[in-house]
C-alpha positions in Angstrom: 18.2 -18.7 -16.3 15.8 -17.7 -18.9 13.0 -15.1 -16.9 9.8 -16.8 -16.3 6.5 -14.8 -16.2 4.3 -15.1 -13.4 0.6 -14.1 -13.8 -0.4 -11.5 -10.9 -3.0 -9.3 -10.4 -0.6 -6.9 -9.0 -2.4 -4.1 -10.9 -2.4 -2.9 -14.2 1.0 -1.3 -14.4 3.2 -3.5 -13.0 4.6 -7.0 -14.2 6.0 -10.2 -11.6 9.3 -11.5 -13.8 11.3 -13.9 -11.3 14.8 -13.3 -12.1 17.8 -15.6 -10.2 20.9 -13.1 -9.6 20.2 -10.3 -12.3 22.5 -7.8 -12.7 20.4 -4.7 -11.7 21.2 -1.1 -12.8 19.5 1.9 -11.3 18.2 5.0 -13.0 16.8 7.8 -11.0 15.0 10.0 -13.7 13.9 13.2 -11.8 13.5 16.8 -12.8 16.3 19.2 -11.7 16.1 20.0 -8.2 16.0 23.3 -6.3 19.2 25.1 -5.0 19.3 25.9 -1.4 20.9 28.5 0.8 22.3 26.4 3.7 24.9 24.0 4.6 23.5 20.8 4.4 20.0 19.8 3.1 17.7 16.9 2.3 14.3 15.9 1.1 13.2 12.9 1.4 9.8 10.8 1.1 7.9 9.9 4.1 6.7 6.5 3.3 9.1 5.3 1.1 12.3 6.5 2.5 12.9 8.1 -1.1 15.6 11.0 -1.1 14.5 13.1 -3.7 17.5 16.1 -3.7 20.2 16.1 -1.3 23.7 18.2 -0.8 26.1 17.6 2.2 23.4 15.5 3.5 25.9 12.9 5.4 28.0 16.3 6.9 28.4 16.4 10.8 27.2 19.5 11.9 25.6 20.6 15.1 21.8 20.1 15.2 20.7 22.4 17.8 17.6 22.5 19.2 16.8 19.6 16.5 18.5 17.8 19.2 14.6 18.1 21.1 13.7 15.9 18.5 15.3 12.9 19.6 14.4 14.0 23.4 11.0 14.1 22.1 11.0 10.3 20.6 12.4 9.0 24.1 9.3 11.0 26.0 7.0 9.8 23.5 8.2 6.1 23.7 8.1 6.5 27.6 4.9 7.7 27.3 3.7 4.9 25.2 5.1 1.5 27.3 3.2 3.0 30.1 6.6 4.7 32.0 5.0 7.4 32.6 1.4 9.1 32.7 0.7 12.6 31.2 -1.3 13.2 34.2 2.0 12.7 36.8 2.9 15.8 38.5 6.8 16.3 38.2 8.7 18.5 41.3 10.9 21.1 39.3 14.4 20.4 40.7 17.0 23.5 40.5 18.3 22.4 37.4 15.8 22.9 35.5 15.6 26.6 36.6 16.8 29.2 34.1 17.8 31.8 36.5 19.8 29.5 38.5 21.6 27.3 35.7 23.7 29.7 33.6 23.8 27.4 30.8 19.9 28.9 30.5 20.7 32.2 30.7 19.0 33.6 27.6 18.3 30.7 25.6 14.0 29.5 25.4 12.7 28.3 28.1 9.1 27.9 29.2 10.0 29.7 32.6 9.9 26.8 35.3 10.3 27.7 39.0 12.0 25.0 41.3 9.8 23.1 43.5 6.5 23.8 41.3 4.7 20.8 40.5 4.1 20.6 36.3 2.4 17.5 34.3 4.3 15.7 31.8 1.7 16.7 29.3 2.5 20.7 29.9 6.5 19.7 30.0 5.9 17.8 27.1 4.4 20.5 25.2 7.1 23.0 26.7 9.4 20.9 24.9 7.8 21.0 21.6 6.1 23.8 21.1 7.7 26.6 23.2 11.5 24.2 22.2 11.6 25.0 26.1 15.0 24.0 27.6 14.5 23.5 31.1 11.7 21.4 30.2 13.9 19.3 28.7 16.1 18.9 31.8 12.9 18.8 33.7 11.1 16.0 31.7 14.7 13.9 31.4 15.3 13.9 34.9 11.9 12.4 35.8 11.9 9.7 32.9 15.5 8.6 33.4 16.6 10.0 36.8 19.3 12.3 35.3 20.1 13.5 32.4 23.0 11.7 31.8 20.8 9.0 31.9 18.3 10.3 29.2 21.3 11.1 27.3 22.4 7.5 27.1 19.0 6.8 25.8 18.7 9.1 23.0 21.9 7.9 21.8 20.8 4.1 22.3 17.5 4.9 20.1 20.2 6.4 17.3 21.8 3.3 17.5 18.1 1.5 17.0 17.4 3.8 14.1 20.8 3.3 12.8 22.0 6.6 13.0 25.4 6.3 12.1 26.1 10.1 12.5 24.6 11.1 15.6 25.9 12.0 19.2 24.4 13.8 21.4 25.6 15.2 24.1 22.9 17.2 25.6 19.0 16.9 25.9 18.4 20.1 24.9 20.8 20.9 21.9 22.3 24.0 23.6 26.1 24.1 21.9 28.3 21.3 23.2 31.4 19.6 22.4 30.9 16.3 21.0 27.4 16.8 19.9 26.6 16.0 16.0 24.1 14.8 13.3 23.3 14.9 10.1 20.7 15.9 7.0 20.1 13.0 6.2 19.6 11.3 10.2 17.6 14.3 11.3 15.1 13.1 8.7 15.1 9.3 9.9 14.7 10.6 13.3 11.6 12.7 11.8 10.2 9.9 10.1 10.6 7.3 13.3 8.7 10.7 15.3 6.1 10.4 12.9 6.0 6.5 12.7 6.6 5.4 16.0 4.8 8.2 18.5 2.6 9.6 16.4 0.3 10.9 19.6 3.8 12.8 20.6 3.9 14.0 17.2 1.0 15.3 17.1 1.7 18.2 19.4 4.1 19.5 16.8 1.1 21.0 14.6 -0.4 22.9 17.8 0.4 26.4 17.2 0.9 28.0 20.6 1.2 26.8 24.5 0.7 28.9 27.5 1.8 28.2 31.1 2.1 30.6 33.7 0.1 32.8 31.9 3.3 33.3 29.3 1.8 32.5 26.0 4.2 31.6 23.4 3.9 30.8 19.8 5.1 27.3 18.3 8.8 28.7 16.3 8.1 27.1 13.1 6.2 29.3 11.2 5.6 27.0 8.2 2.5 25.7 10.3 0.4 29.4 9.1 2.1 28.4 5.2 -0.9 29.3 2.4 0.8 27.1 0.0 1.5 23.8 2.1 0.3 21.7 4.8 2.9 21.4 7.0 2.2 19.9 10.9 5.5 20.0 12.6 8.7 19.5 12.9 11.2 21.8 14.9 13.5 25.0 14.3 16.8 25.2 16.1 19.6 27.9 16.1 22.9 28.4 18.0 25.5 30.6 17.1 27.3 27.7 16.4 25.2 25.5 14.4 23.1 28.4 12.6 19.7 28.4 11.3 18.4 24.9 11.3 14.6 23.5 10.4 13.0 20.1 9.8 9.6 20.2 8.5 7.0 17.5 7.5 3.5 18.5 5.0 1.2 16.4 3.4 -0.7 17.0 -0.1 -3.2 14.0 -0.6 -1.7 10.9 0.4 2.3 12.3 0.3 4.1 13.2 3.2 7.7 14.5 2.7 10.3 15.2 5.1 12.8 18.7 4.6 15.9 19.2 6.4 18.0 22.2 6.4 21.1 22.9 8.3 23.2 26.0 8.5 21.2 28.3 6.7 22.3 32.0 7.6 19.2 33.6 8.7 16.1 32.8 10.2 13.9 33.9 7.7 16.2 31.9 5.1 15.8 28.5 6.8 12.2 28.5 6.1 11.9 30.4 2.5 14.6 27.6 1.7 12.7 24.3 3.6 9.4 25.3 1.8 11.3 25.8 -1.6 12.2 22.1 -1.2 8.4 20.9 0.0 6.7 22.5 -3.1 9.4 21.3 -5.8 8.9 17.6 -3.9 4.5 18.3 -3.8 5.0 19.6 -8.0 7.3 17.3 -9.6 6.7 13.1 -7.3 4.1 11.1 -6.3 4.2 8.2 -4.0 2.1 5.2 -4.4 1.9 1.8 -2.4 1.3 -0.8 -5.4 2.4 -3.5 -2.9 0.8 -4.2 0.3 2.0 -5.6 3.3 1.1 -9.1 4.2 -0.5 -9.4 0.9 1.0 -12.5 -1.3 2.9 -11.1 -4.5 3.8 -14.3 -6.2 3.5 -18.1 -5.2 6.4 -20.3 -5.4 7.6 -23.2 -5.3 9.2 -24.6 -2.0 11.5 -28.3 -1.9 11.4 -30.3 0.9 8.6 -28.8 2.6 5.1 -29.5 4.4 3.7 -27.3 1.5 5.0 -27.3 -1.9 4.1 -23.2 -2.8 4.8 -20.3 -0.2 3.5 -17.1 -0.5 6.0 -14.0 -0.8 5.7 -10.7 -0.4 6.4 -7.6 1.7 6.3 -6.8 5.7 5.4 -3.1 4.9 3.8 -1.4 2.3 6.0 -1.2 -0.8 5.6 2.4 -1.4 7.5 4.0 -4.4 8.1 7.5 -5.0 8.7 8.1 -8.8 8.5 11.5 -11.1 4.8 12.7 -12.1 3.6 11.3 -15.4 5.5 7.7 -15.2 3.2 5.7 -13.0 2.3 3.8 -15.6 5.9 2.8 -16.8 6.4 1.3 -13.3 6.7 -2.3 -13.2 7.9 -4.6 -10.6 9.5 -8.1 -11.1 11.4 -9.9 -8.2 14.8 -11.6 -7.6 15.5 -14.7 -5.5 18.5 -15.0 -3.0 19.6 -18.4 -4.4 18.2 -20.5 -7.0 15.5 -22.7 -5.1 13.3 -22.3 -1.9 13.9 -25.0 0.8 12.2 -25.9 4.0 12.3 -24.7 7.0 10.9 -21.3 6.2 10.2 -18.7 8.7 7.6 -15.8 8.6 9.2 -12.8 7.4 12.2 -14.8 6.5 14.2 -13.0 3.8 14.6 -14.5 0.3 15.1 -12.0 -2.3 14.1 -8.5 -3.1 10.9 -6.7 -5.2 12.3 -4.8 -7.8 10.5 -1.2 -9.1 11.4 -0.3 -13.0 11.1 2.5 -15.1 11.5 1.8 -18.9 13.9 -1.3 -17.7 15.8 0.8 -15.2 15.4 -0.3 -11.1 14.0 2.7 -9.6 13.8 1.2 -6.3 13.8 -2.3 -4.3 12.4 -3.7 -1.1 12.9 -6.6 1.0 10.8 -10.0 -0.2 9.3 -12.2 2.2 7.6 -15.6 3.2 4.4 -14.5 4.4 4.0 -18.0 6.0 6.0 -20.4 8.0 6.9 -23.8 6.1 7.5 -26.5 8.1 9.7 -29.5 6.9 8.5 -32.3 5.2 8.2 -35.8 6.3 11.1 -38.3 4.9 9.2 -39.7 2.3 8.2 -36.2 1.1 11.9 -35.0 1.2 13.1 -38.2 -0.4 11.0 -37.9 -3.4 11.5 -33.7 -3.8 15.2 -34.9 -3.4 14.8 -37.2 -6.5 13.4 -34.6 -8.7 16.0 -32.0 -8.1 18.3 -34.6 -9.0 16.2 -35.4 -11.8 16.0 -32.0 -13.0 19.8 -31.1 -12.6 20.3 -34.2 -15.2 18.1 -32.8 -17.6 19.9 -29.0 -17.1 22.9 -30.6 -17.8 22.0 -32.7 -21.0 19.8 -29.3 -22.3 
């Protein structure tokens, strides 16, 4: 089918072309990305999921305490259906006491005694500020009864995130068989933090907590950076798993995500994660040309209450492209087969938004109805039948 232009006030830059089954190629013009000094790595874009370097990102390696993270997201969602209060007390059971559980023994901890009574909202920031194990334990027994329990729900929000290279064994991180993620799943786990709890996240940019008149300093020292704006996300080390560290900064409207795994020293971990932030900050931009629930095009629909349905995007259709080629981006849009028909559903898929560079597809994102079309009456669908017939006749004869 010969593309037909569709006039759109998208924006300047960027062109609607409906195209039926195209055959797409993508081009991912970047500048050369940063070396790093770890195991694994990955950077990716906030907002529009955009991995911008990556090396052994899909490796399964031990996570650590990176493994709080997750523990985090289940609090956080807890905290959020209602579950549970920040103001409820929680009794300290003897599980959660380092000197009594040698699994503790000389790993951090925010020093809880059994029997003491401690909000959620001091456990909670146990967990992600002081990366406070027997907080952990403490906050997972109360939310889930046991930790095996809480266990079975991080692992059933990897699923839900569709972590495909996640297990954990533990709610702390603290080295144990079976236990594994990745690169490239600590970031989705950092962007659904960010996304989907942001109160919870929140606590990661807080600097310091005290309790029990033991002050203790947050462990990821990008938060007192001079060059970047970072607000969270979480350090981990083992012997086993090394120096680990996801972070998250913002400059202007960006947010990117950093991941390293394995790096061999502390101070390594974070020269290496803010190496990867400033080469992300210098050299992308992300924009959102797209916006969610906002009609992209108007189409034609057969057999229908309506005759045109509105299509566009659930989210924001943000694009993360090189500095200096903004204005080469241009966006056209391919159907899932060659005609629309009744019944459509909201958010029913039909095709995809395509982002180009100089003709190459730089990125794509799901196409939408934006409203539900209903079936037409007989006489409608009689006559929409006729010209469909009609037209087929004159395809074949032209």
């Amino acid at each position: 089918m010969r593309p037909l232009k569709m006039s759109t006030s998208l924006r300047p830059a960027l062109l609607a072309v409906l195209i039926i089954a195209p055959s797409v190629s993508f081009a991912d013009p970047q500048p050369n990305a940063p070396q790093v000094d770890a195991k694994a790595w990955i950077l990716m874009d906030y907002d529009s999921g955009k991995v911008l370097t990556e090396s052994h990102a899909d490796d399964r390696l031990d996570p650590a305490s990176l493994t709080k993270m997750m523990t985090s997201y289940v609090v956080g969602q807890a905290l959020k259906s209602g579950k549970i209060k920040s103001t409820d007390r929680v009794t300290i059971g003897q599980d959660a006491w380092a000197t009594g559980n040698p699994k503790l023994r000389g790993s951090s901890v925010m020093f809880l005694k059994p029997g003491s009574q401690v909000s959620v909202a001091d456990l909670n920031r146990g967990i992600v500020i002081q990366s406070g194990n027997d907080a952990c334990i403490a906050l997972a027994d109360y939310v889930a009864g046991s930790q095996d329990t809480f266990i079975g729900l991080m692992n059933n929000y990897s699923q839900k995130l569709g972590l495909t290279n996640t297990h954990f064994t533990t709610v702390h991180g603290l080295d144990e068989p079976g236990q594994y993620s990745t690169a490239r799943d600590m970031a989705l786990i950092g962007q659904a933090l960010i996304r989907d709890v942001p109160e919870e996240y929140a606590l990661n940019k807080e600097k310091e907590f005290s309790f029990n008149n033991i002050r203790q300093p947050n462990r990821n020292r990008l938060l007192w950076s001079s060059s970047l704006n970072v607000d969270g996300i979480k350090t981990g080390y083992t012997s086993g798993a090394g120096n680990n560290l996801v972070a998250s900064a913002t400059a202007g409207n960006m947010r990117l995500i950093s991941v390293v795994l394995g790096a061999s020293t502390d101070a390594i971990r974070f020269r290496e994660s803010e190496k990867l932030l400033n080469w992300g900050f210098q050299n992308f931009e992300t924009l959102s040309p797209i916006k969610a629930g906002k009609p992209f095009v108007q189409t034609r629909v057969w057999f229908g209450e309506s005759k045109q349905v509105a299509l566009g995007v659930m989210d924001n259709a943000s694009v993360t492209v090189p500095k200096g080629q903004v204005n080469a981006l241009k966006a056209d849009y391919t159907l899932s087969q060659t005609q629309l028909s009744a019944p459509l559903t909201k958010g029913q898929v039909v095709g995809q938004v395509n982002f180009q560079i100089n003709g190459k597809v730089v990125d794509q994102k799901p196409l939408v109805v934006l409203e539900e079309v209903k079936e037409g009456g007989l006489f409608s669908r009689l006559v929409d039948y006729i010209w469909l017939h009609i037209s087929s006749l004159f395809a074949k004869w032209f």
